[in-house]
KOLFI-356695 format. One line per field, with one value per residue (C-alpha): x, y, z. Coordinates in steps of 0.2 Angstrom, whole numbers. Each point is the difference from the previous one (the first is absolute). Last residue first. Layout:
KOLFI-356695
east X;...
north Y;...
up Z;...
***
This chain:
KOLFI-356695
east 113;-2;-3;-14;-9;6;-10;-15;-6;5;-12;-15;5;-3;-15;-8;4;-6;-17;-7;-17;-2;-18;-10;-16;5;-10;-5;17;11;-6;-2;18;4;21;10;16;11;16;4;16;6;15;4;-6;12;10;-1;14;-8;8;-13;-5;0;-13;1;-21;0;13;-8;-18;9;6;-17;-7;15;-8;-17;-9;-16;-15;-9;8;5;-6;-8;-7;-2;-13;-2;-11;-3;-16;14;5;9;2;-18;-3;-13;-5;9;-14;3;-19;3;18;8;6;17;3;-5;12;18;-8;-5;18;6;-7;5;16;1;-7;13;14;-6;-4;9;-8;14;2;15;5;14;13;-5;11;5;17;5;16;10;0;-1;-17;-7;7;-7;-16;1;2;-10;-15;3;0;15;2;-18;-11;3;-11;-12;0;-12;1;-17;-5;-7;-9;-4;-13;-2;-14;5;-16;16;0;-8;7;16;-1;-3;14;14;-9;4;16;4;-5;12;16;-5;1;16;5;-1;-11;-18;-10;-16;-10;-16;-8;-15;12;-1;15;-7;5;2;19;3;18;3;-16;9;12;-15;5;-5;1;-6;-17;-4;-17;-5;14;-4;17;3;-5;9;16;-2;-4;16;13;-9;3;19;1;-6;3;17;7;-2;1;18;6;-7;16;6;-16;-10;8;-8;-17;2;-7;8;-15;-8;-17;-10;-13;-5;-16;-7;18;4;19;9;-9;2;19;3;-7;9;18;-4;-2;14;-4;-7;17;-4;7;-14;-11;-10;-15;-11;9;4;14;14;-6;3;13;-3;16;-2;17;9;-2;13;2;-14;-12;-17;-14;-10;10;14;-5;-4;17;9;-7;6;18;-3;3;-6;-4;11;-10;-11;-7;-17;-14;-12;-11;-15;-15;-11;-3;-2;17;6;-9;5;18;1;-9;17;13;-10;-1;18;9;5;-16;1;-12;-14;-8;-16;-8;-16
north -57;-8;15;-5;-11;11;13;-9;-5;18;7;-14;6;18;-2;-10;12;13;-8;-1;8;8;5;-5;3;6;17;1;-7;10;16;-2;-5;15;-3;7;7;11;9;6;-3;11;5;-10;0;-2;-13;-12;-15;-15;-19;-13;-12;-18;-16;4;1;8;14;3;3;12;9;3;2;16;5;3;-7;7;-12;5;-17;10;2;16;0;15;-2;5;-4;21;6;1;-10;1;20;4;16;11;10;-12;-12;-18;-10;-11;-6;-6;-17;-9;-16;-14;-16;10;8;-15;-8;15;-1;-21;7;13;-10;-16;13;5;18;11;16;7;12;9;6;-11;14;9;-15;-16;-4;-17;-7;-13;-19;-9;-6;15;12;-13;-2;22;2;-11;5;20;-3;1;-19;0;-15;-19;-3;14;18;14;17;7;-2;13;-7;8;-7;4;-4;8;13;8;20;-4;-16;6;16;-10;-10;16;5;-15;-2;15;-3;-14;11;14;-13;-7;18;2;10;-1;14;-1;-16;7;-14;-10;-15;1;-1;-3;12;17;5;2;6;-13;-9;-5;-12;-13;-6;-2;-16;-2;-12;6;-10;-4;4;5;2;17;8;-14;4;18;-2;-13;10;15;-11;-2;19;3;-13;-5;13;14;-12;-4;19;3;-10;7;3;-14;-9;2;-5;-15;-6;3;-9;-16;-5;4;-11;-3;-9;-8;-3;1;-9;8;16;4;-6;11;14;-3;-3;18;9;-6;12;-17;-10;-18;-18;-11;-12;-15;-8;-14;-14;4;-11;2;18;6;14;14;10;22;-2;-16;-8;-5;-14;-9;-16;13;-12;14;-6;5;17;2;-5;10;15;-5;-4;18;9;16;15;-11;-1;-15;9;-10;-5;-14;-9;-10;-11;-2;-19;3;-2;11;13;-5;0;15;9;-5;5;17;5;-5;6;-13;2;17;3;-14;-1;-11;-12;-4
up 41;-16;-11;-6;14;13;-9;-4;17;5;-12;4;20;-5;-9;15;12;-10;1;-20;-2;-19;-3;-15;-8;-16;-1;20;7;-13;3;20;1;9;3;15;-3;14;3;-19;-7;-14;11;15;14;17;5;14;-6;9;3;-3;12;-7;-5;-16;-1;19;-6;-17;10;13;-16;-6;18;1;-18;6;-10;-12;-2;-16;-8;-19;-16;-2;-16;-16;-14;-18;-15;-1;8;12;17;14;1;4;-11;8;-12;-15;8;0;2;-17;4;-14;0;6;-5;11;0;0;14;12;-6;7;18;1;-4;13;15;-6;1;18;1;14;6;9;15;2;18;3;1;-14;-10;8;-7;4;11;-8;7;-17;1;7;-13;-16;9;2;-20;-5;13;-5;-16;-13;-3;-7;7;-9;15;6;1;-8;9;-8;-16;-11;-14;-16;-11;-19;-12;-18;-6;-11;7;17;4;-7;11;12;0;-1;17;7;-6;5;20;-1;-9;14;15;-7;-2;19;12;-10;2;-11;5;3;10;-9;0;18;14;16;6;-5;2;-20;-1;-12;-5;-16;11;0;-19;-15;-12;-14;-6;-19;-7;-17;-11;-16;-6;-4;15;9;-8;5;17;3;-10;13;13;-5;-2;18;11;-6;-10;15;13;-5;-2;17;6;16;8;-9;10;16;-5;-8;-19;-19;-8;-5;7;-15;-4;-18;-6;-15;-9;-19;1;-14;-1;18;-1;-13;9;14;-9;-10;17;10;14;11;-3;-10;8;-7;8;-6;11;-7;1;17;8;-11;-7;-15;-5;-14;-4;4;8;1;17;14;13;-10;10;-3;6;9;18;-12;-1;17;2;-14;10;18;-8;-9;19;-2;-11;-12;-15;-6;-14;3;-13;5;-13;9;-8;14;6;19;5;-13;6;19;-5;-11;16;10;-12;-4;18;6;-16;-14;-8;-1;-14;0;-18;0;-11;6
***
């Protein structure tokens, strides 16, 4: 298939453009490559992708030096005319849309960024799959929509109504902006809320970049809610293996919904929403106490207490996900966090 990846320079998109790739799919990735974080990560996932260039030309088509059947352009999201263009240019099967403004915590200094990101970019996206017979649209949610949700597990049949942070609130829209497409233009869309991804080539603003990096140069880290956070984190391998199961099933209509009983999952619409996550939540001081054993080091503790738009617990029902694609993601945290550290010393040399 030829597929478009957006965000192939973040950590999802870089690594599902890989395992496409390696399969034999036909991959274009789109990325801005903006300065959220650390770019030296960014331009290394995108040289892993058999990009050499320290810079790119905007909207210019690039080709891959290790995959002759990946090419990648640097577009923004809001750009609306660059996307369509680039729809008609390269007549894709399948999109997956992993690019977005992400983190919690900034998006409480700079909603602006959300705002054109998540929600006019994915309406660019929306709009040039409705007018491109795509077959399939994969984009990614996220398990902050459950906000102040306290039911657990979390269930994709949960109502999802009170998010706490407008990175919650641009997710939760996306989902609702998709259905209306499924509904309106009969377009397949899957949503997926992923839970606390980490891995290598990981986010430099996660809590196991950020608390590595701290170790590793002697500096206390900042524990938040005291330690009393649990996490359901999802290997990088887990996630991908998830969304390639997606990508490969479009969504269908569901033929028992009822708008009397309206299950929130699905539609008589093409439309479906996953958990993808390890349904084992962590206790976050076991989290640490597996960076500690992997860097062979005790971390020094800064006890804090919650910060705004977090919420203290995430706990993934992969029920959904098991019974349509048959798939449960199982990666020990201890492994996950060992693979990280692997790759960290190994990139930065330390």
């Amino acid at each position: 298939m030829k597929i478009l990846i957006t965000g192939t320079a973040g950590f999802i998109g870089f690594h599902l453009a890989k395992r496409l790739l390696e399969r034999g799919d036909e991959v274009v990735g789109i990325d801005n490559i903006n300065d959220y974080y650390d770019i030296r990560v960014k331009y290394g996932r995108l040289k892993e992708l058999g990009f050499e260039e320290n810079d790119f030309e905007y909207g210019k088509k690039y080709e891959s030096k290790k995959y002759p059947n990946h090419t990648f352009y640097k577009i923004d999201l809001e750009d609306k005319e660059a996307i369509d263009k680039l729809f008609i240019e390269e007549k894709f099967d399948r999109v997956c849309n992993l690019a977005a403004q992400a983190g919690v915590r900034y998006s409480l200094t700079n909603p602006d960024a959300y705002i054109q990101s998540n929600i006019v970019g994915f309406l660019n996206i929306l709009e040039a799959c409705r007018h491109n017979d795509i077959e399939h649209l994969a984009y990614a949610s996220s398990s902050s929509v459950y906000g102040l949700n306290e039911k657990m597990p979390f269930s994709v049949e949960d109502n999802v109504d009170h998010p706490i942070s407008l990175y919650a609130a641009s997710k939760k829209s996306n989902e609702l902006m998709a259905h209306t497409y499924s509904h309106l233009y009969d377009i397949p869309t899957t949503g997926l809320r992923f839970f606390t991804v980490y891995g290598p080539w990981g986010r430099p603003d996660m809590a196991l970049f950020l608390f590595t990096k701290a170790i590793l140069e002697n500096r206390p880290i900042d524990v938040f809610n005291y330690g009393k956070m649990k996490r359901d984190f999802t290997y990088i391998d887990d996630i991908v293996e998830g969304v390639v199961r997606v990508i490969d099933n479009p969504a269908k209509p569901n033929p028992e919904w009822s708008g009397k009983k309206p299950n929130p999952s699905s539609s008589k619409a093409p439309y479906r929403v996953y958990n993808i996550g390890n349904g084992a939540p962590v206790e976050l001081m076991d989290f640490i106490k597996a960076i500690e054993k992997a860097l062979g080091k005790e971390a020094k503790k800064n006890m804090l207490p919650i910060q705004p738009g977090d919420v203290p617990a995430t706990w993934a029902d992969t029920g959904a996900l098991e019974k349509d694609l048959g798939y449960k993601p199982g990666t020990p945290i201890e492994y996950g966090v060992e693979q990280f550290v692997k790759w960290y010393r190994e990139f930065y040399g330390v």
